[in-house]
C-alpha positions as CSV (number, residue, x, y, z in Angstrom):
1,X,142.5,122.0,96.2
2,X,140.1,118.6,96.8
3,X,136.7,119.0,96.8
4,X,136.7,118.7,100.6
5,X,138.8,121.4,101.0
6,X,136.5,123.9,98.7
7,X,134.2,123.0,100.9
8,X,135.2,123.7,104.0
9,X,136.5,127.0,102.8
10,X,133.2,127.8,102.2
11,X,131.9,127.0,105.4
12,X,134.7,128.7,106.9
13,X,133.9,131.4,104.9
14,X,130.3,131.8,106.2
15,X,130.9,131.3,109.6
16,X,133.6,134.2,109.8
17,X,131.2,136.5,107.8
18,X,128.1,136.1,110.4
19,X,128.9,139.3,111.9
20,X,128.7,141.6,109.5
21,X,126.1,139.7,107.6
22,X,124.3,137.0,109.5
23,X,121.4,136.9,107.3
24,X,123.8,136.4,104.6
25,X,126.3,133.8,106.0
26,X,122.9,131.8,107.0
27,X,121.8,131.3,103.3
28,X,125.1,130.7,102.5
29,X,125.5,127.9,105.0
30,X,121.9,127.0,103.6
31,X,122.8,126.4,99.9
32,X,126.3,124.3,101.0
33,X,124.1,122.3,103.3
34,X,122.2,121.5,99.6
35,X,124.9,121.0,97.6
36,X,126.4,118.7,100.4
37,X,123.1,116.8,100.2
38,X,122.7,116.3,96.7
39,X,126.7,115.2,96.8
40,X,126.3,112.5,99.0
41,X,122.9,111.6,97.6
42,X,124.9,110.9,94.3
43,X,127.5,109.4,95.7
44,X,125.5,107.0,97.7
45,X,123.4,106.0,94.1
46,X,127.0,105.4,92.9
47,X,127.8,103.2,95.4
48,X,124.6,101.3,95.4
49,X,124.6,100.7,91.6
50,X,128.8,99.1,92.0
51,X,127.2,96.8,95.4
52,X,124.2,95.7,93.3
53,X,126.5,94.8,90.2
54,X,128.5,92.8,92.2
55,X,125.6,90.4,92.7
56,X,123.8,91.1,89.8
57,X,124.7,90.0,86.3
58,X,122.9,91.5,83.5
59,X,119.4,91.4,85.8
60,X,120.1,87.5,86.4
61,X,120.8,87.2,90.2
62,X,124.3,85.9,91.4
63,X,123.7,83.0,94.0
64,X,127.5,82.3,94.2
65,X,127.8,82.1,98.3
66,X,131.2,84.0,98.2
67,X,129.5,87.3,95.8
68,X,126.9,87.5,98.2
69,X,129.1,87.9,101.2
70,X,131.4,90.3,99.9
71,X,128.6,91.9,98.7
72,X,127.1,91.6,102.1
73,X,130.0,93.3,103.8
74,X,130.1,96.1,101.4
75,X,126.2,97.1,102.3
76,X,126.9,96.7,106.2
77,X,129.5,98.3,105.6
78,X,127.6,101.6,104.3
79,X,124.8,101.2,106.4
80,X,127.0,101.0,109.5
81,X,128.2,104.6,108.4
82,X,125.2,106.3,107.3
83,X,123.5,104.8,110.6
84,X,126.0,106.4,113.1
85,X,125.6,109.7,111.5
């Protein structure tokens, strides 16, 4: 089972167990929402360090036209994603 999948169970999970506990499936909900956070928190360090490294050579800038593009395109390209969220 992928990580996405464990996931949603649990959310699932919550949701169908509001009724008899809604207190319960709330907190529950609560603590995915953190873990979900902290997730994409990591992966978005991740992918920061690999965009950085790709224009950055042990701490010496890269002014290579064609590094900075790409390197361009892969930052919009997060951006454009976390900004329509």
């Amino acid at each position: 089972m992928s990580e996405h999948d464990k996931l949603a169970q649990r959310l699932r999970y919550a949701i169908s167990g509001f009724v008899d506990s809604p207190r319960g499936a709330v907190e529950e909900a609560d603590v995915l929402l953190e873990e979900v956070a902290a997730r994409l928190a990591d992966l978005l360090a991740e992918r920061r360090r690999t965009l950085r490294a790709a224009w950055h050579e042990d701490d010496a800038v890269i002014s290579e036209t064609e590094e900075l593009r790409l390197a361009m395109r892969g930052y919009r390209n997060v951006l454009e994603r976390l900004i329509s969220i």
